[in-house]
Phi, psi and omega in degrees: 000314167271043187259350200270307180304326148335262174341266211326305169312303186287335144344272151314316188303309191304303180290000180262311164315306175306312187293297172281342141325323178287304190276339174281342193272017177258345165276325166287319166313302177280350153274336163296334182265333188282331169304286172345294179305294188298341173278357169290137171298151173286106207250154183257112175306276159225176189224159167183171190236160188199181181272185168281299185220175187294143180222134144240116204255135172296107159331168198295279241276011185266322177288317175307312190292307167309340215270287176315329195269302187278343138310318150325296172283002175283300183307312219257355102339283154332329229219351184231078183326033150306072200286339144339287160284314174297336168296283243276318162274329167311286149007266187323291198303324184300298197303352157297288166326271207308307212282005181248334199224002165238128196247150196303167175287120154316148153205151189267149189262136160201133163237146181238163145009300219246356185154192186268147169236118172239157163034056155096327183258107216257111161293088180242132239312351181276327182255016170246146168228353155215182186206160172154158225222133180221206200184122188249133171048008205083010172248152178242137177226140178235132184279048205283143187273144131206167202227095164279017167205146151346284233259039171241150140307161178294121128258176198263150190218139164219121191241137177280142149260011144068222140285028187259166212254089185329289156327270178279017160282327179288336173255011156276308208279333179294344151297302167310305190204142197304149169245116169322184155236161219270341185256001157254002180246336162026088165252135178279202185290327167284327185309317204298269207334331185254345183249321155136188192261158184246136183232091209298169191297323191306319183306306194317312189271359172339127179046013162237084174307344208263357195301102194273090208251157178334291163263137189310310197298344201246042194262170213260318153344281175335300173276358172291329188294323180301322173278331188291287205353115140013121167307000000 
């Protein structure tokens, strides 16, 4: 009988060996796939093309209403010798103008294997951390969170969908990397009016049952069970 508390201990010693045995051959797996990945050639998914950013050109008379409302803060600048304010609306008014009456640059769009590419500058699926899609004027944008270090902020990457084929960029990119949800993008009346309507996932994954997306919750089943759900 006092051989049994021994036997235990080695026991223990063992399944603790076994534990840490475990967890390193789980580490070498997962540093062998991060090798993997980086030595994989870079493949072109898919491509498309779009402006840089939304261009609408404006009527006379939205130029005549800027032109008079920043006459207005000029005088009334002038007159409080806020010569600040007045460079600054002086400013302001070009930097519209041009951005209303010079139309943006074509640029190619591209996902690959390893992530998204625009202008030369390669995303890769480890640095993006949400996506959603949201539609402006009659335009569609698709957004991205994205991080190159831990310890940084979220920046926003927007890419217009130009000529590309909306569906399937989103039920590709949707594999790869989580689609927010409306209550995580949680826009108020102003958010809609300067950024656009939140466009939920599901329309997108319409008849591709087969879609193996990031998150379980964002499977195309899933989100049908959720909206049939009771309010």
């Amino acid at each position: 009988m006092a051989s049994e508390p021994a036997q235990t201990k080695e026991e223990l010693k063992q399944e603790e060996e076994l534990m840490r045995l475990d967890a390193e051959i789980a580490r070498a797996k997962k540093y062998k796939e991060i090798l993997e990945e980086e030595n994989r050639a870079l493949e072109t998914v898919y491509t498309w093309k779009a402006p840089e950013r939304l261009f609408k050109p404006k009527a006379r008379e939205w130029y005549v209403t800027m032109a008079g409302a920043s006459v207005l803060v000029i005088v009334l600048g002038a007159l409080t010798n806020n010569f600040g304010l007045i460079f600054a609306v002086i400013a302001l008014t070009l930097f519209v103008y041009a951005l209303n009456t010079i139309p943006p640059r074509e640029v190619t769009h591209e996902i690959t294997n390893k992530g998204v590419k625009t202008q030369g500058l390669l995303y890769l699926w480890g640095s993006i951390v949400s996506f959603w899609v949201l539609k402006r004027e009659g335009e569609m944008f698709i957004h991205f969170d994205t991080i190159e270090k831990q310890e940084d902020l979220p920046k926003r990457l927007i890419l217009l969908k130009g000529n590309g084929d909306l569906n399937f960029i989103v039920s590709y990119l949707v594999e790869h990397v989580d689609y927010l949800s409306s209550k995580e993008v949680s826009q108020g009346w102003f958010g809609k009016m300067i950024l656009g309507e939140y466009q939920p996932l599901l329309p997108f994954l319409e008849g591709k049952h087969n879609v193996k997306t990031k998150d379980p919750k964002d499977t195309p089943q899933k989100k049908s069970t959720e909206e049939n759900l009771p309010k």
